[in-house]
C-alpha positions in Angstrom: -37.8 -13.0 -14.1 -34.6 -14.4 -12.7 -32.2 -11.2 -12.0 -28.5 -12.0 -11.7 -26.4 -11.0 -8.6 -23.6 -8.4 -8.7 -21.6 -11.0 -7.4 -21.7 -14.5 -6.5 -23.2 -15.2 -3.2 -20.1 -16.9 -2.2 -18.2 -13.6 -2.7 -21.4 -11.8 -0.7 -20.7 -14.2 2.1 -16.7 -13.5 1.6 -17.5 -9.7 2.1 -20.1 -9.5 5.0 -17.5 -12.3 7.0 -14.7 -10.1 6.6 -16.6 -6.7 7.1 -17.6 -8.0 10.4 -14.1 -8.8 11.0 -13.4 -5.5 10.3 -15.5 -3.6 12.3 -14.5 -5.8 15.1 -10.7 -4.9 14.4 -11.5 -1.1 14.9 -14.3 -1.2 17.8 -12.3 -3.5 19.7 -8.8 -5.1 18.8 -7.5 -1.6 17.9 -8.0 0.1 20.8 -7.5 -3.5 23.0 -4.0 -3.9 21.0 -2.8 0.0 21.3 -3.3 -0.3 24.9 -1.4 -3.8 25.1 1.0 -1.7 22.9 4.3 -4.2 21.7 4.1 -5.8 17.8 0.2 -6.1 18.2 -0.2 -2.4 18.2 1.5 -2.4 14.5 0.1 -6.0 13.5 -3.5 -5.4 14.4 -3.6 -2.3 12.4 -2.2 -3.8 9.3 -4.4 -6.7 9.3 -7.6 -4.2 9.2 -6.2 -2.6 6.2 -5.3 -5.9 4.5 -9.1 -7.1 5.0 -10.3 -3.3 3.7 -8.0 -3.6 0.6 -9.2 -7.7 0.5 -13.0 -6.3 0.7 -12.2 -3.9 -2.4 -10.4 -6.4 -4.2 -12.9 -8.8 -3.9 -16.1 -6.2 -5.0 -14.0 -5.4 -8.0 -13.7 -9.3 -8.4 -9.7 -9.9 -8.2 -9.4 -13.0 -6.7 -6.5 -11.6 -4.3 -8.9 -10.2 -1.9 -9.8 -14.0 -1.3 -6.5 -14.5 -0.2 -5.9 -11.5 2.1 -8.9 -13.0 3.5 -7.8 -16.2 4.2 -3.9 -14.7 5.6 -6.5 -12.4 8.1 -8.4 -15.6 8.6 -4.9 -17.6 9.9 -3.7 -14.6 12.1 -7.2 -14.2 14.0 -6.8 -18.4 14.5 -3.5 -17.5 15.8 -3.3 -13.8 17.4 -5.6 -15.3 20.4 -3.1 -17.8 21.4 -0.6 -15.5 20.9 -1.9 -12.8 23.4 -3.7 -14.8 25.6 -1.6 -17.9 25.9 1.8 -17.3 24.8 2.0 -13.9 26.4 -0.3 -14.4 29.2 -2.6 -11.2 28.8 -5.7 -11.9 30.0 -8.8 -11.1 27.9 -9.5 -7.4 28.6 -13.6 -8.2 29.5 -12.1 -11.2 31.8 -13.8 -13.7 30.3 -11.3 -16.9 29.1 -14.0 -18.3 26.3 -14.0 -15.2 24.3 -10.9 -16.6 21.8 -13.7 -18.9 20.5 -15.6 -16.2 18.7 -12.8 -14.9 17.0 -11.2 -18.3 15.9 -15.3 -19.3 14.3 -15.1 -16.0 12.5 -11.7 -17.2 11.1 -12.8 -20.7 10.3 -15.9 -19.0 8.6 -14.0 -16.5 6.4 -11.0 -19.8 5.3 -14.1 -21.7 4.8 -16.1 -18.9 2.8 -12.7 -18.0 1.1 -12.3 -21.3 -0.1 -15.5 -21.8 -1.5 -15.3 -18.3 -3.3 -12.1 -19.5 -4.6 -13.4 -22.7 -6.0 -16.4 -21.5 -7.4 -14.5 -17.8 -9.0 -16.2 -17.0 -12.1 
């Protein structure tokens, strides 16, 4: 007997990509951000609620929480260069690779986003 999912996979995808975003917002960007202090202290914040209420929105299948997804998606591709580039703060671990595992996460959740999008029931 074939049992059908509470919501597409695509959306399943959507939502673990972005929860892990999320958690990595509060365990590390936060705190990393608040310390920085400047705009990122505010912006950081905001994003982490905009992928909570994107999460919600997407479980109680709005297709807005796709897009929330995909504006958090565009930031994380661009907050690295911002802080680590732009305004020469090096990465608070030291290490100069570490931008690449936020900017896959962002490719993944556009990419995922996109998919959801196209394939919205």
């Amino acid at each position: 007997m074939k049992t059908k999912l509470l919501l597409p996979i695509q959306n399943q995808a959507v939502i673990a990509l972005m929860l892990i975003q999320l958690v990595h917002k509060i365990v590390r960007e936060i705190p990393g951000a608040v310390k920085l202090g400047g705009l990122g202290a505010i912006a950081v914040p905001v994003f982490a609620s905009l992928l909570t209420i994107g999460i919600l929105l997407i479980v109680l299948k709005n297709k807005w929480g796709l897009i929330l997804g995909m504006l958090d998606g565009a930031f994380m591709i661009f907050q690295p260069v911002l802080v680590h580039i732009i305004q020469a703060h090096p990465d608070q671990n030291g290490i100069w690779w570490y931008p690449i595992f936020p900017w896959i996460q962002a490719v993944l959740i556009i990419y995922f986003c996109n998919l959801a999008w196209k394939n919205w029931e």
